[in-house]
matplotlib code that plots the C-alpha trace (Angstrom):
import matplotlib.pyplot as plt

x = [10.1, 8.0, 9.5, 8.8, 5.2, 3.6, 0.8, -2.5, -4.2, -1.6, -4.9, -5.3, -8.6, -8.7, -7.7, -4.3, -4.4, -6.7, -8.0, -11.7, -13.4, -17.6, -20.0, -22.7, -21.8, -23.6, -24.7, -28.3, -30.3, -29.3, -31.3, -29.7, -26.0, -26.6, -29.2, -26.3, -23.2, -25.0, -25.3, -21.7, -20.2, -21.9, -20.2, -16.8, -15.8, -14.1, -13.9, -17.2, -17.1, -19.8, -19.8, -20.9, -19.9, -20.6, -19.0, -21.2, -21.0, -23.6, -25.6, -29.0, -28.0, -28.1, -24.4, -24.6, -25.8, -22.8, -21.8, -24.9, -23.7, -20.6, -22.4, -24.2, -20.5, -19.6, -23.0, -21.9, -18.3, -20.1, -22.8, -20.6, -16.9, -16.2, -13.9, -15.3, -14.1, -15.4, -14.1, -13.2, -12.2, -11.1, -9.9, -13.5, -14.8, -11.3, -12.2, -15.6, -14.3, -11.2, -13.7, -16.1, -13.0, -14.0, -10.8, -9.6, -10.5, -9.8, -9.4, -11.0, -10.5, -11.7, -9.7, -6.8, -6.7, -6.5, -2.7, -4.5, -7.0, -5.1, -2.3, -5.4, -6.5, -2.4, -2.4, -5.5, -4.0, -0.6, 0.2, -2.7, -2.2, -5.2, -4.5, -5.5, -6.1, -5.5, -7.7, -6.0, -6.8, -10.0, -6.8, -4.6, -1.3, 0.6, 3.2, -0.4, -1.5, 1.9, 2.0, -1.2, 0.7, 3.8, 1.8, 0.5, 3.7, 5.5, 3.3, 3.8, 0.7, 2.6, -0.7, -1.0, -2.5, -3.7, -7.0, -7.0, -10.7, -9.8, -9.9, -11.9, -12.5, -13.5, -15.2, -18.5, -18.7, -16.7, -16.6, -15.9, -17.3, -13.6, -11.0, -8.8, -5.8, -4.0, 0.0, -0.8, -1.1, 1.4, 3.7, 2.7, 3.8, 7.1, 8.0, 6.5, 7.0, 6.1, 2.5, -0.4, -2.5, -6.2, -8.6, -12.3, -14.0, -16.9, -16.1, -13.8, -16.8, -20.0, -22.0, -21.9, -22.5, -18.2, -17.0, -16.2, -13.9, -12.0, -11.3, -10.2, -7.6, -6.7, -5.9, -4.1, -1.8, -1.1, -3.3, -3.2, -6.9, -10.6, -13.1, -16.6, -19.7, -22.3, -25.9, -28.9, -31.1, -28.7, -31.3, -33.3, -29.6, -29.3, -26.3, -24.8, -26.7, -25.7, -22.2, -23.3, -23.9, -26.1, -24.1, -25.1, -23.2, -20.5, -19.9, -20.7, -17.9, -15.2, -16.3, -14.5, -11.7, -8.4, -5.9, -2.0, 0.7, 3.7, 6.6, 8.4, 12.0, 13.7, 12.0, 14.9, 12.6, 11.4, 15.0, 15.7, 13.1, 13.9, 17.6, 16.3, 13.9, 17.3, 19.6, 16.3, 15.6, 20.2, 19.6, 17.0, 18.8, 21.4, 19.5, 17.6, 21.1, 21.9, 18.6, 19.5, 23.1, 21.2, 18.8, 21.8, 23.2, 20.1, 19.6, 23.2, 22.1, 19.1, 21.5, 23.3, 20.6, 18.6, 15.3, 13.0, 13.0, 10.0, 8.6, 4.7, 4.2, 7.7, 6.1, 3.1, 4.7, 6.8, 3.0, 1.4, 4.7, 4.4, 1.2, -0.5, 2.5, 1.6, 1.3, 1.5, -1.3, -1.6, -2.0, 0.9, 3.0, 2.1, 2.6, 6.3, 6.9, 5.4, 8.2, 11.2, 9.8, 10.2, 13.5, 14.8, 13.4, 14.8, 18.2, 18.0, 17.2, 20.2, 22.0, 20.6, 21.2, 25.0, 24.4, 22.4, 20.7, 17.0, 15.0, 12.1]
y = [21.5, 20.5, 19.0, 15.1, 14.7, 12.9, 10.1, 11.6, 9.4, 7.8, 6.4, 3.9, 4.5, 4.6, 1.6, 2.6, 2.2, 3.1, 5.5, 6.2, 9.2, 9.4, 11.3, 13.9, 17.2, 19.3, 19.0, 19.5, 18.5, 16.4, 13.7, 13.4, 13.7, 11.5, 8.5, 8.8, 8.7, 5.4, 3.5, 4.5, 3.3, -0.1, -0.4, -0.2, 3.7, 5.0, 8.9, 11.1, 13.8, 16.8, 20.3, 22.9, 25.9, 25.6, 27.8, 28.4, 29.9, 32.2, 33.8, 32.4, 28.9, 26.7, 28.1, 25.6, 25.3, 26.7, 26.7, 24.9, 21.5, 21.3, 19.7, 17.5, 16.1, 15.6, 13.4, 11.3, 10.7, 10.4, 7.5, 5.8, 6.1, 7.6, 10.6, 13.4, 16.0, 19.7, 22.3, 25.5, 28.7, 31.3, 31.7, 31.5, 28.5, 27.0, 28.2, 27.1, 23.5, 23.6, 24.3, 21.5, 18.8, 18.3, 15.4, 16.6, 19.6, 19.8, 23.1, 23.2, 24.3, 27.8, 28.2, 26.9, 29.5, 32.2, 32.3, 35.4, 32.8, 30.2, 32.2, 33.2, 29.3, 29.0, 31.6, 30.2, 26.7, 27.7, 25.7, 22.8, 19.7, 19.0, 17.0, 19.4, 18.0, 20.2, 20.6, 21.3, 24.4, 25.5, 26.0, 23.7, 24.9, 22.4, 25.3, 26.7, 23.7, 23.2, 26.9, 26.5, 23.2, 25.0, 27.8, 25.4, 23.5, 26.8, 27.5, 24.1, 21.7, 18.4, 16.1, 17.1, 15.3, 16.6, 15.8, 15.7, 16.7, 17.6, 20.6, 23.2, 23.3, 26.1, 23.6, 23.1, 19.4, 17.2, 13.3, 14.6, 18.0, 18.5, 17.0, 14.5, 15.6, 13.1, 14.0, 17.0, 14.8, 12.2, 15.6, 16.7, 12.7, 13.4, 16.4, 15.3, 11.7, 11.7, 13.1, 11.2, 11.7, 11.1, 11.1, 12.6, 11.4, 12.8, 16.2, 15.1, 13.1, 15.1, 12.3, 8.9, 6.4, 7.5, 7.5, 3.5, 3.7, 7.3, 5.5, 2.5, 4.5, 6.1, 3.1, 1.8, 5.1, 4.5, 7.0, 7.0, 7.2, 8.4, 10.8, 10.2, 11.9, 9.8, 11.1, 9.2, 9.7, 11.8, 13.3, 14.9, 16.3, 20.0, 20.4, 18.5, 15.6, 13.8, 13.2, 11.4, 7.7, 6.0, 3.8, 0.6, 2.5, 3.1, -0.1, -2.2, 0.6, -0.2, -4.2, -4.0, -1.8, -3.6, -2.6, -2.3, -3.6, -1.1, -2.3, -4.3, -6.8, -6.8, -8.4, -9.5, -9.0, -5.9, -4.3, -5.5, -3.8, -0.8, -1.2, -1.0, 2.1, 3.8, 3.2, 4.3, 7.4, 8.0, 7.3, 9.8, 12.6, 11.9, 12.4, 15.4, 17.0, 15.8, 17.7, 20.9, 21.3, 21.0, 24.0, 26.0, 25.7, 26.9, 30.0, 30.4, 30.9, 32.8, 35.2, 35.5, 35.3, 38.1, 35.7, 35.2, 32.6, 31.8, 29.9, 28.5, 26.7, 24.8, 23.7, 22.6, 20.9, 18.5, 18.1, 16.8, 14.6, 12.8, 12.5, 8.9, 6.9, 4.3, 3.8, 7.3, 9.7, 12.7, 14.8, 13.5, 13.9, 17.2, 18.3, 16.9, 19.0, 21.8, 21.5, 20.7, 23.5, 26.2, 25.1, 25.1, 28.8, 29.5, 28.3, 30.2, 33.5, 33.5, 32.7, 35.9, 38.3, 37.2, 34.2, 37.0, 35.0, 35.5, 37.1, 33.9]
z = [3.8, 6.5, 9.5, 11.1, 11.0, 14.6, 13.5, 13.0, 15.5, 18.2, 20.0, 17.5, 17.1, 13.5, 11.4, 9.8, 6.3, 4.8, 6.8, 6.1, 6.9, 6.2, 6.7, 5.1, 3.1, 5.9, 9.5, 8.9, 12.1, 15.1, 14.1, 10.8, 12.2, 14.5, 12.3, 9.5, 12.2, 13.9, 10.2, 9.7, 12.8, 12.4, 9.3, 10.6, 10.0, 12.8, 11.9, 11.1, 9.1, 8.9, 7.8, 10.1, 7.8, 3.9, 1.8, -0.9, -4.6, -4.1, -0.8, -0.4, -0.2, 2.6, 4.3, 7.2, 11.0, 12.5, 16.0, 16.9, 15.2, 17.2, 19.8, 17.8, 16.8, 20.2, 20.9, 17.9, 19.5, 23.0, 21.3, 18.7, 19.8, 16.5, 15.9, 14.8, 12.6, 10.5, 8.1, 9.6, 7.4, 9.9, 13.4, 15.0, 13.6, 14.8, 18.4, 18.5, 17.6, 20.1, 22.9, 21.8, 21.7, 17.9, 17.3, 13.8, 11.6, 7.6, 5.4, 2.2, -1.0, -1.1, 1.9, 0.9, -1.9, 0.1, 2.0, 4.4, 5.9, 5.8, 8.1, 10.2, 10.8, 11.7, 14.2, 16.2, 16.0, 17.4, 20.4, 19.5, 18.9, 16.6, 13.4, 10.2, 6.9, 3.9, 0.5, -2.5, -3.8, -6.5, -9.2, -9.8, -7.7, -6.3, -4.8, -3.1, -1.4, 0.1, 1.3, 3.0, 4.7, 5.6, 6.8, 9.4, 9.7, 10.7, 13.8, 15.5, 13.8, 13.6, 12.8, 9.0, 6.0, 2.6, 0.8, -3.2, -4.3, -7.7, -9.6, -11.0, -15.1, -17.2, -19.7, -19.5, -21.0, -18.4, -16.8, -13.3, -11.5, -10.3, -12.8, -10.3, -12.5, -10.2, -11.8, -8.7, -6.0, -7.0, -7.2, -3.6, -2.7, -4.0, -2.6, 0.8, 1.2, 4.6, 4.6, 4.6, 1.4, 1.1, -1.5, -1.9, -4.5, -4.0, -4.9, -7.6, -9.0, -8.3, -9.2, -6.6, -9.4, -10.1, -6.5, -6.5, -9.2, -7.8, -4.6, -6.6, -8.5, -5.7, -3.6, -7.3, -6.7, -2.9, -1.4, 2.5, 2.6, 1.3, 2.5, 1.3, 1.8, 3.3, 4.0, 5.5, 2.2, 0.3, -2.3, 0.1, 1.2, 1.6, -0.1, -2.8, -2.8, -6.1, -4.7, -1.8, -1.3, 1.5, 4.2, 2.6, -0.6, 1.3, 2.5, -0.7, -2.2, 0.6, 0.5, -2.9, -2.7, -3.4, -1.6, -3.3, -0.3, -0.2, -1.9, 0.3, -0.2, -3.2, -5.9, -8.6, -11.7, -10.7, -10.1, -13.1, -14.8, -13.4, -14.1, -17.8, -16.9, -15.5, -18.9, -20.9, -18.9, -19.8, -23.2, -23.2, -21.5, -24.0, -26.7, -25.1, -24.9, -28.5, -29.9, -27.9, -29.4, -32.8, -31.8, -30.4, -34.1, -35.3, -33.0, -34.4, -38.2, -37.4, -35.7, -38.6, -41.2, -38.5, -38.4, -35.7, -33.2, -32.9, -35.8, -35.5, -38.6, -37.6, -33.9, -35.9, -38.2, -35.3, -34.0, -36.7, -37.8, -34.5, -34.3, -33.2, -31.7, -30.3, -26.6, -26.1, -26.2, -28.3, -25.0, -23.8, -26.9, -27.1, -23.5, -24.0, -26.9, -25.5, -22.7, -25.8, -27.8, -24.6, -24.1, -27.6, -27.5, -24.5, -25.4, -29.3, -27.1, -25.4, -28.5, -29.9, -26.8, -26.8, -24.4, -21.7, -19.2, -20.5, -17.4, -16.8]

ax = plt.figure().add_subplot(projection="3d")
ax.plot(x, y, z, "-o")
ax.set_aspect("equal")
plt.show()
């Protein structure tokens, strides 16, 4: 567990819910930083976002202006009043941005992978008081992307906040260049209630035609907050230029967001609907615990009768068999049995090893 997070901006200079941050993939020239941060702060975003350092798939590419864009950011504060933020993947980038006053920093998704670097960025932000926001990592590991954040939360950083940008895909025929895979995030909300969650749905998307509807779900699933890329004329954009929208995008996309209030009072019908969710969810357990004893009886006989416990065509068969109920999809339906199957194996094994705990 992490302990009691500070607010990420006590200044109030940023609106606080939902918090919006904009700005282009990569810092490419002053006078695009700076053309691109004036049309956003006349729109109403209060925190700028640029990349200085672009971690790329392979060398040759455009990797970024560096240390030379830092100072570019701090014009943009200096003219607009905006915050100003980068990515930073080791120790030196984090330097170069503490001496330049840069207000936030983020971590992304390469990075995040990596527990070394991320102990690294740690160490050189022990003793700041910088708010860091946190990319989930490439894979999709929830216990990872809390690491990295406890990793930070360990040296002192009490200004945190974590960035879903979906997921990498071995397929090559997909919707979405990052999967959102959004059970993660709403995972990473309930184990840490308290941190602020934002979405980017520009890297979950890869294509800006998609990123209205991303930050509509997200806002749907009570996300804290977006970060969009937003580039002056994003297809003449040195990186990644399908993904990002123009600021008249940008504010047509945020014109139309609706946003969901947080549950507040107690609303009689809707405790009473979850009343009947709770004696479902106990009949369910019941009956869970019912199917169990069944499979316990099985393991039993094929003790006795010396026959395997696994048995394919059987786990087939239960697939097919409940195949198309409605209101559920087949994904899901299988993913459930998928866990019941493990268990009822797991269970059988222990029967046949004498009750020995099975090693996981």
């Amino acid at each position: 567990m992490i302990p009691d997070l500070l607010p990420l901006f006590p200044s109030q200079k940023v609106p606080a819910q939902p918090l919006v941050i904009a700005g282009p993939c990569s810092a490419e020239t002053e006078e695009q930083v700076l053309d691109t941060a004036r049309a956003i702060a006349r729109r109403g975003v209060r925190l700028f976002r640029a990349g200085l350092w672009k971690p790329r798939t392979k060398p040759g590419s455009f990797e970024g202006v560096g240390a030379e864009g830092a100072a570019w950011l701090q014009r943009v504060r200096q003219e607009t009043g905006m915050l100003v933020m980068t990515e930073v993947a080791n120790a030196a980038h984090v330097e170069i941005c503490l001496s330049h006053h840069i207000d936030a920093l983020w971590i992304g998704a390469r990075t995040t992978t990596d527990p070394f670097a991320v102990q690294e960025i740690a160490e050189a932000l022990r003793g700041t008081d910088i708010p860091v926001f946190v990319k989930n990592p490439i894979n999709p590991d929830l216990e990872l992307w809390i690491g990295a954040i406890e990793r930070l939360s360990r040296v002192g950083v009490r200004r945190l906040a974590a960035i879903h940008r979906g997921f990498s895909d071995y397929r090559e025929q997909k919707a979405y260049r990052n999967p959102p895979r959004w059970h993660i995030p709403v995972a990473l909300r309930r184990r840490l209630p308290q941190l602020p969650l934002l979405c980017d749905p520009s890297h979950i998307s890869g294509k800006r035609q998609l990123i209205g509807p991303l930050c509509q779900q997200a806002m749907d699933l009570g996300f804290d907050g977006l970060m969009i890329e937003c580039h002056r004329d994003p297809d003449a954009a040195w990186s990644d230029a399908p993904q990002q929208v123009t600021p008249d995008m940008l504010h047509h996309i945020l014109s139309l967001l609706v946003i969901r209030r947080q549950e507040e009072g107690h609303d009689a019908t809707l405790l009473g609907l979850r009343q009947k969710i709770d004696e479902i969810d106990d009949r369910l357990l019941e009956l869970l615990a019912q199917r169990f004893a069944v499979s316990q009886e099985i393991g039993a006989l094929k003790k006795e009768q010396s026959l395997s416990v696994l048995q394919t065509t059987r786990y087939q068969d239960i697939l097919k068999r409940h195949g198309g109920v409605a209101g559920l999809s087949d994904d899901f339906v299988r993913r459930l049995f998928e866990l019941v199957h493990t268990e009822s194996i797991r269970q059988q094994m222990n029967i046949i090893n004498n009750d020995k705990p099975i090693t996981q």
